[in-house]
MDTraj code that builds the backbone (N, CA, C; nanometers):
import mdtraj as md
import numpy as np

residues = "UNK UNK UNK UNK UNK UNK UNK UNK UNK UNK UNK UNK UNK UNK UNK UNK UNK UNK UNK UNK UNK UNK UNK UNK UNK UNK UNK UNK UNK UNK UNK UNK UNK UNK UNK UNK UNK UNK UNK UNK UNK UNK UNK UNK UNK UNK UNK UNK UNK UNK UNK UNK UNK UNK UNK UNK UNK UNK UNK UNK UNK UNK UNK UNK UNK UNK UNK UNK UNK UNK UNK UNK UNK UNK UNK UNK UNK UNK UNK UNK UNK UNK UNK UNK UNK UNK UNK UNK UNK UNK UNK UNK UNK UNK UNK UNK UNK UNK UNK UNK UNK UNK UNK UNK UNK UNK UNK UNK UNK UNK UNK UNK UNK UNK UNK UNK UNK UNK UNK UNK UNK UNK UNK UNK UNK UNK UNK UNK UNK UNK UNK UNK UNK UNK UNK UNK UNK UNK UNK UNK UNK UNK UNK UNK UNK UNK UNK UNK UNK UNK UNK UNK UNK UNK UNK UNK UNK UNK UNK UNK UNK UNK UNK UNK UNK UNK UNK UNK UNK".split()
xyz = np.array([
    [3.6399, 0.4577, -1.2415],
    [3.5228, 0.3928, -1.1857],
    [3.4470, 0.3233, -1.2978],
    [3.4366, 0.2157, -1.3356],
    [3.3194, 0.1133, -1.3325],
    [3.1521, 0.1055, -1.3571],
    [3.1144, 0.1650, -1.4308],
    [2.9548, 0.1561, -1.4659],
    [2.9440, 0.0077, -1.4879],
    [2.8196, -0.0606, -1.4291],
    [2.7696, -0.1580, -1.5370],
    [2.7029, -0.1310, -1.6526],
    [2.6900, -0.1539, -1.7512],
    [2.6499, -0.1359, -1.8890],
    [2.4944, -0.1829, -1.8764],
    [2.4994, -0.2749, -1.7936],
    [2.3096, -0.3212, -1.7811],
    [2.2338, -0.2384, -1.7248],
    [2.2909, -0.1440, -1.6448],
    [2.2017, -0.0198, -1.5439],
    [2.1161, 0.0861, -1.6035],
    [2.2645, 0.0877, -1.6856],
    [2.2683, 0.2266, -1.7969],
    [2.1274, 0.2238, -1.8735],
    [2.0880, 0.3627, -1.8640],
    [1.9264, 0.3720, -1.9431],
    [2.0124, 0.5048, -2.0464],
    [1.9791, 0.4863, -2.1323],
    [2.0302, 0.5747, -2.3102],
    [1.9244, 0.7076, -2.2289],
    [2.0059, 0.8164, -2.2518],
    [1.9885, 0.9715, -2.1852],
    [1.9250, 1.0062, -2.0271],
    [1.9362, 0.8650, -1.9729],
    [1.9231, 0.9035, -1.8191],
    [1.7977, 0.9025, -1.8007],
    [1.7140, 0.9719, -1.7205],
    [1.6110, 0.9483, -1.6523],
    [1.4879, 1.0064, -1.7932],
    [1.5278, 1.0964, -1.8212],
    [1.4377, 1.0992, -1.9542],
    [1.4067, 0.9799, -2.0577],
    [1.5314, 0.9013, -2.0553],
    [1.4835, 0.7828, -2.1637],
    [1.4222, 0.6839, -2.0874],
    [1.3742, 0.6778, -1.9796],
    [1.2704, 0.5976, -1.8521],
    [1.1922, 0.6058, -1.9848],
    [1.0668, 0.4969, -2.0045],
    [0.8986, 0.4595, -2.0207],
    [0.8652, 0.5855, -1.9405],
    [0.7009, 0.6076, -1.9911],
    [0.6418, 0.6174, -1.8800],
    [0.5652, 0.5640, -1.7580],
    [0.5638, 0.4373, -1.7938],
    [0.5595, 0.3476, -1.6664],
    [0.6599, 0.3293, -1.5469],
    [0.7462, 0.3381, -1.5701],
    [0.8566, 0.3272, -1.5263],
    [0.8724, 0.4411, -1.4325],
    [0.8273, 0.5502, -1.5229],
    [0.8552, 0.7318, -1.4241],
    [0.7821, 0.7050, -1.3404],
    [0.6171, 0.6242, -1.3996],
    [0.4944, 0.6493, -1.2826],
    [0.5292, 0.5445, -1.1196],
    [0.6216, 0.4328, -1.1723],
    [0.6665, 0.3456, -1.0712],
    [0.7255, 0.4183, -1.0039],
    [0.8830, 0.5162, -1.0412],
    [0.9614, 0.6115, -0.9743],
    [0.8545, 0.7099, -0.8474],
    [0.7803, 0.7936, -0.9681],
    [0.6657, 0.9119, -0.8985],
    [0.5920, 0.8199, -0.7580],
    [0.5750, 0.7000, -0.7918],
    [0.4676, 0.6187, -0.6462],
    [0.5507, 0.5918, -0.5697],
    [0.6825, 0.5989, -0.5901],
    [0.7679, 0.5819, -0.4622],
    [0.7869, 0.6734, -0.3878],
    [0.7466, 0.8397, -0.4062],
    [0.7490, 0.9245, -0.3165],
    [0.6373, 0.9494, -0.2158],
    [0.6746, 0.9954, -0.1157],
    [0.5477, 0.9846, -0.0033],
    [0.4817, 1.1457, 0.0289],
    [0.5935, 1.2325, 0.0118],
    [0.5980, 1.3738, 0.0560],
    [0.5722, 1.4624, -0.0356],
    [0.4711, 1.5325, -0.0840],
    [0.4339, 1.6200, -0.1956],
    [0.5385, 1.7066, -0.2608],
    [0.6485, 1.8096, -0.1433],
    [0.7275, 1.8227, -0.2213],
    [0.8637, 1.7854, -0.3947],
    [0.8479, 1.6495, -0.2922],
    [0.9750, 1.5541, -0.3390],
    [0.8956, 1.5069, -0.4705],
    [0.7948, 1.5002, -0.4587],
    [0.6723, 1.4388, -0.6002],
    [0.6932, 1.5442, -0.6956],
    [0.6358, 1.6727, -0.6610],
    [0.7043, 1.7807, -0.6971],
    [0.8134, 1.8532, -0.7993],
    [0.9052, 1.8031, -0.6943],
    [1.0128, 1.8058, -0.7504],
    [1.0911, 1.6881, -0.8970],
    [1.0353, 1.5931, -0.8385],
    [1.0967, 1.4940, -0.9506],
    [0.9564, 1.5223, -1.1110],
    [0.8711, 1.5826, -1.0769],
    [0.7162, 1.6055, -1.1697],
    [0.7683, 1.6818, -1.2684],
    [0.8966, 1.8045, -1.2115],
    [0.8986, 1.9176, -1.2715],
    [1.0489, 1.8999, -1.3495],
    [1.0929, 1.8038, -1.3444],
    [1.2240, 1.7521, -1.4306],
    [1.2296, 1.8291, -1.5630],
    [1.1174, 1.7240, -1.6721],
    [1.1128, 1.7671, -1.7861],
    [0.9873, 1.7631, -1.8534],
    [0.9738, 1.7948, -1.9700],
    [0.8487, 1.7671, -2.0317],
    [0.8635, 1.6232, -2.0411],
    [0.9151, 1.5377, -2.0666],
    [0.8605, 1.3971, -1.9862],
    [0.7739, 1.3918, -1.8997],
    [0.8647, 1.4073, -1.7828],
    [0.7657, 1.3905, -1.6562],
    [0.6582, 1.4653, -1.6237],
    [0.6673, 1.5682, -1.6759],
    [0.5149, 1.6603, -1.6855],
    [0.4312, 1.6152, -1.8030],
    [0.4341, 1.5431, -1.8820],
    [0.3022, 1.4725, -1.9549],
    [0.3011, 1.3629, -1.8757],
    [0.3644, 1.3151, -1.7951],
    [0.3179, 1.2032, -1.6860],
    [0.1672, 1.2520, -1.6523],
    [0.0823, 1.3721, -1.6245],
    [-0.0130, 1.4251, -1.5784],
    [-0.1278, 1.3759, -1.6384],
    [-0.1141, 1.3484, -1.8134],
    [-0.2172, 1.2819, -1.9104],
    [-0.2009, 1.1201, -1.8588],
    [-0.1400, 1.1113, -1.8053],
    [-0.1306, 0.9523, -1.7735],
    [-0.2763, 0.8961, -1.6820],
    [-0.3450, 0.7920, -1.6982],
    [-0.4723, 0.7353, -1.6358],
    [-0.4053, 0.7345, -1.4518],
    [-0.2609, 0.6399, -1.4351],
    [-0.2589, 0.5999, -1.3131],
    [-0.1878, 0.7343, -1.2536],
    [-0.1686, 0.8699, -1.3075],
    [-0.1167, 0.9695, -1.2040],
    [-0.2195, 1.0141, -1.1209],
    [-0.3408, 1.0285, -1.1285],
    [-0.4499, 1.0951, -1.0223],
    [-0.4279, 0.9538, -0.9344],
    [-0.4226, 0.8799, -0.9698],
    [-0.4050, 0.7615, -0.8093],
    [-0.3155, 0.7360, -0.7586],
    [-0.2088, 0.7983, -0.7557],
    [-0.0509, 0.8045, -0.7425],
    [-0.0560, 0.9455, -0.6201],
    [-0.0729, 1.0639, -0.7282],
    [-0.1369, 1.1709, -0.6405],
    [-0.1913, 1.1705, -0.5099],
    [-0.2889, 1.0876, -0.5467],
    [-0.3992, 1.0737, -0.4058],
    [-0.3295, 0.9973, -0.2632],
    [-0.2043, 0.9241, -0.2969],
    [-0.1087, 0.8305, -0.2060],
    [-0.0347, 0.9469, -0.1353],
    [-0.0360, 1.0460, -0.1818],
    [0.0900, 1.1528, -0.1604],
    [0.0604, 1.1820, -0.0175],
    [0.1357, 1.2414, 0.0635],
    [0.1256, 1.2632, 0.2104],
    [0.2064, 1.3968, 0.2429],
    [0.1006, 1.5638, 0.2777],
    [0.1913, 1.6419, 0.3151],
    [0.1760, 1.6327, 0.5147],
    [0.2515, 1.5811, 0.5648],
    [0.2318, 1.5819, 0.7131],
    [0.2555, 1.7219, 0.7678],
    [0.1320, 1.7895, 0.7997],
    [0.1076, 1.8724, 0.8760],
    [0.0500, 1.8764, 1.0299],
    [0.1012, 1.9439, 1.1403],
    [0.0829, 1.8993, 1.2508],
    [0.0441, 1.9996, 1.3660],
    [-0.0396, 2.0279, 1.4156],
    [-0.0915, 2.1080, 1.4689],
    [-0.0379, 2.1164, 1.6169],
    [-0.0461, 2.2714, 1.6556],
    [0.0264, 2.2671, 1.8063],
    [-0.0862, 2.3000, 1.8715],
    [-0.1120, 2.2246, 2.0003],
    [-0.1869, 2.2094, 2.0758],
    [-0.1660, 2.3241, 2.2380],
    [-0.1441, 2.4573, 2.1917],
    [-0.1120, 2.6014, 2.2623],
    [-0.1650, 2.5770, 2.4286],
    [-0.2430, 2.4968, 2.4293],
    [-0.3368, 2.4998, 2.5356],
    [-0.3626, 2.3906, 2.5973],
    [-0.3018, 2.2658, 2.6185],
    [-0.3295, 2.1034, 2.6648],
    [-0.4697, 2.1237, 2.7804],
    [-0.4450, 2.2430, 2.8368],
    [-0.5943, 2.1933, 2.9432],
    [-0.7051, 2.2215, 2.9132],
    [-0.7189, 2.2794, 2.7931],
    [-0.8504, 2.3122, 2.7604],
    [-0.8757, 2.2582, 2.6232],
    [-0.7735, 2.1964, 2.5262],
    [-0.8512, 2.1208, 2.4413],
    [-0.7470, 1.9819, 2.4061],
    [-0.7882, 1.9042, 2.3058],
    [-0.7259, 1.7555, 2.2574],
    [-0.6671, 1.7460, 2.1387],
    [-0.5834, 1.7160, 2.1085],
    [-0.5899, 1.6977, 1.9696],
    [-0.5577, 1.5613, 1.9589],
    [-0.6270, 1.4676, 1.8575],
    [-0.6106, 1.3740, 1.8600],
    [-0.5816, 1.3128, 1.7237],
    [-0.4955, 1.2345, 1.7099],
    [-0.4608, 1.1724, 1.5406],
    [-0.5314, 1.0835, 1.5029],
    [-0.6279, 1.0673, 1.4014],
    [-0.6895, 0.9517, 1.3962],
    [-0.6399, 0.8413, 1.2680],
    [-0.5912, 0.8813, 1.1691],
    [-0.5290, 0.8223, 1.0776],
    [-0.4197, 0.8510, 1.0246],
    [-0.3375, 0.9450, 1.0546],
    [-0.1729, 0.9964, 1.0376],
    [-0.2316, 1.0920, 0.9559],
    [-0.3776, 1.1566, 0.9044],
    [-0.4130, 1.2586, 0.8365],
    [-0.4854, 1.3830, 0.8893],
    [-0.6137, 1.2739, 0.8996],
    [-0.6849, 1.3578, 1.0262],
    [-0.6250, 1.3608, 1.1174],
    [-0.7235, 1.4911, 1.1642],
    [-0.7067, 1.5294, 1.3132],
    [-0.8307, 1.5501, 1.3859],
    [-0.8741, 1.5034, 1.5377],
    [-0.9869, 1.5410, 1.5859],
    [-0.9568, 1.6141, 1.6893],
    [-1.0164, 1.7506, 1.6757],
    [-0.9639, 1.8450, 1.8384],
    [-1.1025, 1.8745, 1.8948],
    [-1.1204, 1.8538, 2.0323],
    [-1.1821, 1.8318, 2.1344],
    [-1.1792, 1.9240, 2.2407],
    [-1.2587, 2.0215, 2.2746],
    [-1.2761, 2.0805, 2.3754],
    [-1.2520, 2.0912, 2.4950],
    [-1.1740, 2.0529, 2.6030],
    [-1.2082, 1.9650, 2.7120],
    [-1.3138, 2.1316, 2.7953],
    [-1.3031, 2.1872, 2.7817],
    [-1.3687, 2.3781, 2.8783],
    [-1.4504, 2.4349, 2.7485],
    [-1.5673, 2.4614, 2.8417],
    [-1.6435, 2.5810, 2.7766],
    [-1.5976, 2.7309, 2.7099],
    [-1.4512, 2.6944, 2.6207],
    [-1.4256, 2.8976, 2.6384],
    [-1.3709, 2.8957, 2.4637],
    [-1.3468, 3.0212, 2.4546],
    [-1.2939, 3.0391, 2.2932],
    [-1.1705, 2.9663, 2.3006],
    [-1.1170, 2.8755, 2.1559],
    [-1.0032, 2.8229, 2.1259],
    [-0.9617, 2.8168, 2.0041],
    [-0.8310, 2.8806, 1.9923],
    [-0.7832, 2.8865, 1.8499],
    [-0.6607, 2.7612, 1.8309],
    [-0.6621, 2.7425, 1.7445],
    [-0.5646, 2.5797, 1.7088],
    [-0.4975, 2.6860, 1.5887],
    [-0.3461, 2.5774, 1.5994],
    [-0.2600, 2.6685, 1.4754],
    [-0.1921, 2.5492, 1.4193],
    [-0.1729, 2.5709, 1.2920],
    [-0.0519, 2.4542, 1.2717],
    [0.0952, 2.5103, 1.2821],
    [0.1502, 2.4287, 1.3093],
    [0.3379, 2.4241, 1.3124],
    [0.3982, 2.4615, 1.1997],
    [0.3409, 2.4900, 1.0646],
    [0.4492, 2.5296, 0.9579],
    [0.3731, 2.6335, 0.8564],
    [0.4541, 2.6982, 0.7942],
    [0.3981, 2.7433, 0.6984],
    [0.3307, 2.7160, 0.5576],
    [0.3029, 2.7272, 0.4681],
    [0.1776, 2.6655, 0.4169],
    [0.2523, 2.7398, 0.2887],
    [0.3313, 2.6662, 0.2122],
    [0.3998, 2.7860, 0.1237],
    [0.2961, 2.7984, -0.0218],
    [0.3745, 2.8207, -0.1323],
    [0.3034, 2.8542, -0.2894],
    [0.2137, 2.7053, -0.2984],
    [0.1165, 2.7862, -0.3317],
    [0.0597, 2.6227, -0.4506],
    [-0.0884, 2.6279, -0.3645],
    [-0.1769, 2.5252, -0.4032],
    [-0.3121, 2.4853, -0.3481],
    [-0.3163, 2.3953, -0.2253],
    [-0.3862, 2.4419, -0.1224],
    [-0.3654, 2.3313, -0.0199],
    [-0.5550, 2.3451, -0.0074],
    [-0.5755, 2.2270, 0.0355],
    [-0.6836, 2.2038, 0.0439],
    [-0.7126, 2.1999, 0.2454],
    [-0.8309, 2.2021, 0.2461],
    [-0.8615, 2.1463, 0.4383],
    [-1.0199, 2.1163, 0.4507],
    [-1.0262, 2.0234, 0.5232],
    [-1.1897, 2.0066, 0.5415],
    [-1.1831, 2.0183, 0.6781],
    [-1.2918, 2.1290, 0.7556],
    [-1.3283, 2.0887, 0.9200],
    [-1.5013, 2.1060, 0.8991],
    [-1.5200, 2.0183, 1.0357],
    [-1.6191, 1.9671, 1.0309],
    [-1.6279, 2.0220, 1.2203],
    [-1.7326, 2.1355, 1.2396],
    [-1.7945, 2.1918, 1.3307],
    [-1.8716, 2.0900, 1.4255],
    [-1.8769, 2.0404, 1.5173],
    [-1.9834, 1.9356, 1.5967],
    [-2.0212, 2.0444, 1.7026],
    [-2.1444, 2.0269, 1.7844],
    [-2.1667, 2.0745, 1.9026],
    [-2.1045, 2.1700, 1.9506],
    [-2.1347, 2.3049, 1.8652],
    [-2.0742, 2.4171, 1.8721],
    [-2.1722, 2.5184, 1.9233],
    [-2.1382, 2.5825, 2.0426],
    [-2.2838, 2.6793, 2.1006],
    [-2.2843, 2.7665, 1.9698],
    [-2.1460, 2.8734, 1.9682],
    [-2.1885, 3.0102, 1.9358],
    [-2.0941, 3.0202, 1.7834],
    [-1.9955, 3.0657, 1.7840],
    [-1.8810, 3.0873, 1.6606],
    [-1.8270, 2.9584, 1.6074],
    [-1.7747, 2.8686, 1.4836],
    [-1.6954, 2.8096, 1.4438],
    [-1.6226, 2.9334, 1.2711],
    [-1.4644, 2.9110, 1.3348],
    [-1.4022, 3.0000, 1.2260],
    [-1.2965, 2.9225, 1.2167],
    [-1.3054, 2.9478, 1.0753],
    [-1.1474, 2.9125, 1.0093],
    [-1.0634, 3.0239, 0.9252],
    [-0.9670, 3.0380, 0.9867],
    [-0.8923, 3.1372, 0.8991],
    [-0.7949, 3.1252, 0.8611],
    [-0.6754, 3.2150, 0.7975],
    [-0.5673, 3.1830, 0.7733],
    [-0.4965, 3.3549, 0.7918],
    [-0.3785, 3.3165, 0.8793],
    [-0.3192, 3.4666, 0.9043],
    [-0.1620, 3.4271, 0.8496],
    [-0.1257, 3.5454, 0.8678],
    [0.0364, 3.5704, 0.8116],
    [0.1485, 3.4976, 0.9323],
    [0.1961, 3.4180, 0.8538],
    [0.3336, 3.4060, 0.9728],
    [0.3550, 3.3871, 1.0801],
    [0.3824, 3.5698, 1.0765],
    [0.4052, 3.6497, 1.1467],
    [0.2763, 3.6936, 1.3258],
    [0.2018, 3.6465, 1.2693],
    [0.1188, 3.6735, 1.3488],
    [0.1015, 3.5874, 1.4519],
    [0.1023, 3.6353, 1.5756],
    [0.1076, 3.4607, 1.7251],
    [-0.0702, 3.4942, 1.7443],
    [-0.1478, 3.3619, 1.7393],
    [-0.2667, 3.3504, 1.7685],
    [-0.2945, 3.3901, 1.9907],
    [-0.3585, 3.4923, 1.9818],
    [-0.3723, 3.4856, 2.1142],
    [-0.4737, 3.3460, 2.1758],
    [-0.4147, 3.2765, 2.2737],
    [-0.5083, 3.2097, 2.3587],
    [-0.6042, 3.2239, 2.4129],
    [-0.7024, 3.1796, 2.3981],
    [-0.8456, 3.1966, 2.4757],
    [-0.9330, 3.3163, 2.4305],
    [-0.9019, 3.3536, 2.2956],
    [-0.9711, 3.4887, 2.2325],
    [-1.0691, 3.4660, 2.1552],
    [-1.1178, 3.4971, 2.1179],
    [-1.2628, 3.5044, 2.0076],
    [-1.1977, 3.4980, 1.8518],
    [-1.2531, 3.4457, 1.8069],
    [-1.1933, 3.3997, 1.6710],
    [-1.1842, 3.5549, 1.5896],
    [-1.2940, 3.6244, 1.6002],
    [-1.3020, 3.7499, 1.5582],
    [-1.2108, 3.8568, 1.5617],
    [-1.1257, 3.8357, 1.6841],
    [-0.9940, 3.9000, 1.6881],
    [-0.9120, 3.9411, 1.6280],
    [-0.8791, 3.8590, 1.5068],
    [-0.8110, 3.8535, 1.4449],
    [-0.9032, 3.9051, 1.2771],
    [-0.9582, 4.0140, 1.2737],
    [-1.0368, 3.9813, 1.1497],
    [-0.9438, 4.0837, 1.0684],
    [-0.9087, 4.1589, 1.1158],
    [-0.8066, 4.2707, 1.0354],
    [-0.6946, 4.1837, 0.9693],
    [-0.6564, 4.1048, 1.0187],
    [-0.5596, 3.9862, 0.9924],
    [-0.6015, 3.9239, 0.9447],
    [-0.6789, 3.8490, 0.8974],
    [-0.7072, 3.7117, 0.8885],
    [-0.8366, 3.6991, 0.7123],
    [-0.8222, 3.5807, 0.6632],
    [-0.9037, 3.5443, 0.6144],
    [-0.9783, 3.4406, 0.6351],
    [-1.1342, 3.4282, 0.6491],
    [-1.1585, 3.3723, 0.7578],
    [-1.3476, 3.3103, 0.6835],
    [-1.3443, 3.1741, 0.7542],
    [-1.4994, 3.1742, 0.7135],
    [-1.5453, 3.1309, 0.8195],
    [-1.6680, 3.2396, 0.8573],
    [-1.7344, 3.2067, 1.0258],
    [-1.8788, 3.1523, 0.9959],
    [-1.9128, 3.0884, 1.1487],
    [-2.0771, 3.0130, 1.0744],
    [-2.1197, 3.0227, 1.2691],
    [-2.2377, 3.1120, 1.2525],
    [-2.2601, 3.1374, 1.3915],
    [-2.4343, 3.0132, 1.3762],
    [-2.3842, 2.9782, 1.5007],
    [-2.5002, 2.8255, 1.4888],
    [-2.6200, 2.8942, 1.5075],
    [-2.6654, 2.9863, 1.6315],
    [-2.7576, 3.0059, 1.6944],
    [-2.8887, 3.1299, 1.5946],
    [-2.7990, 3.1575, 1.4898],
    [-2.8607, 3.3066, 1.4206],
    [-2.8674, 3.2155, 1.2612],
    [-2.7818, 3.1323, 1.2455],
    [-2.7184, 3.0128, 1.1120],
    [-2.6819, 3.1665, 1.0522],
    [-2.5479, 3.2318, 1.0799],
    [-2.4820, 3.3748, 0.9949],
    [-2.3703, 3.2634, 0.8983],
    [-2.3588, 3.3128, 0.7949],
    [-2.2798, 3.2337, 0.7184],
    [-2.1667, 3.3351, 0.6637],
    [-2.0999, 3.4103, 0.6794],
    [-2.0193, 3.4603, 0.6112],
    [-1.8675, 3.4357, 0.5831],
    [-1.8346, 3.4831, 0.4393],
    [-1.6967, 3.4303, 0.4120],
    [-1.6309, 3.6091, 0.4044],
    [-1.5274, 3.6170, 0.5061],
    [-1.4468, 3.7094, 0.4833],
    [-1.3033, 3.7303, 0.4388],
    [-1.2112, 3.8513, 0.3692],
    [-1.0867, 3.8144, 0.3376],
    [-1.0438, 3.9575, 0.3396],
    [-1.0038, 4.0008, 0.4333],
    [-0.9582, 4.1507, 0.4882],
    [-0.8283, 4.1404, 0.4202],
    [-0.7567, 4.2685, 0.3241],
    [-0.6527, 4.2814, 0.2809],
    [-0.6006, 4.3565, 0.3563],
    [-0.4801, 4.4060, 0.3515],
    [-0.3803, 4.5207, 0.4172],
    [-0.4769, 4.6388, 0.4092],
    [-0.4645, 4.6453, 0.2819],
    [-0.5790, 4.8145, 0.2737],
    [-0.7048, 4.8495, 0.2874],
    [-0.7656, 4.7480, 0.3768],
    [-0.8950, 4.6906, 0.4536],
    [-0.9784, 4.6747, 0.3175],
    [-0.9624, 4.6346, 0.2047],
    [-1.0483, 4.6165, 0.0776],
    [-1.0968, 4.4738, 0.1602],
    [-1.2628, 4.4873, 0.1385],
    [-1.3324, 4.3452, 0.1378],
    [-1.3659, 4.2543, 0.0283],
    [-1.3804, 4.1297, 0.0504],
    [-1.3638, 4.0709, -0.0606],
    [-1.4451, 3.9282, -0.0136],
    [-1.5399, 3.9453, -0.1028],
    [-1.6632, 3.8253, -0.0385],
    [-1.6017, 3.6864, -0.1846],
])
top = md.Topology()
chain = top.add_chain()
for i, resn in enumerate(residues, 1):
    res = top.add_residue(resn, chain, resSeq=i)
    for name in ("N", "CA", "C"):
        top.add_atom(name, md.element.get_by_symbol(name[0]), res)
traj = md.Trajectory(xyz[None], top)
């Protein structure tokens, strides 16, 4: 087989510029795959001191997608392939879940409470655990780590129940 000699870069992807890596790195869309090509070599990991990697970063896209357990009682709606706006359509408790697991590393989330009588909670449970329908967010507190904000009293608390019921503010 045939190489062209003009293709050829002297030791492969390591002898890339670093311009060149950062062109490669902006062609990925999916955080993993960014990830993955980041963690090559010490090359590509001083890519990080680079000015244009935080704006490269910020392009990245992990698509996460929420299952909507309940269609008659609430909405979920896509508003920019990022957000999400979920909508009430009934007066009753509703828990929203996402579709995947949430593996190692930092994930970030912003929600934003509107016209909420009594409870807004966010938590995060194991797996393993199926969110019951139409339950009180509180349900789940043995499980769950969770930050609740009761409108009517303004209760603010952040909770994080371990296995061995240790609390942890």
């Amino acid at each position: 087989m045939t190489v062209p000699s003009d293709c050829n870069v002297i030791n492969g992807l390591p002898g890339l510029g670093s311009d060149i890596l950062l062109d490669v790195l902006s062609e990925f869309r999916l955080v993993p795959d960014a990830a993955s090509f980041f963690g090559i070599n010490s090359k590509t990991l001083n890519l990080k001191n680079h000015a244009r990697f935080c704006r490269i970063v910020e392009t990245l896209y992990y698509p996460i997608n929420i299952l909507n357990l309940n269609p008659d009682i609430q909405n979920i709606t896509d508003i920019d392939g990022i957000q999400k706006m979920i909508s009430n359509l009934r007066s009753n408790y509703n828990c929203i879940s996402l579709d995947q697991v949430l593996e190692d590393g930092i994930w970030q989330m912003e929600c934003e409470f509107k016209d909420t009588r009594y409870y807004s909670t966010v938590g995060i449970v194991r797996d393993s655990y199926e969110i019951p329908i139409n339950d009180m967010p509180e349900i789940c507190l043995e499980l769950c780590a969770m930050k609740e904000h009761q409108s009517k009293e303004m209760l603010h608390t952040a909770i994080i129940r371990l296995q061995d019921k240790n609390l942890i503010h």
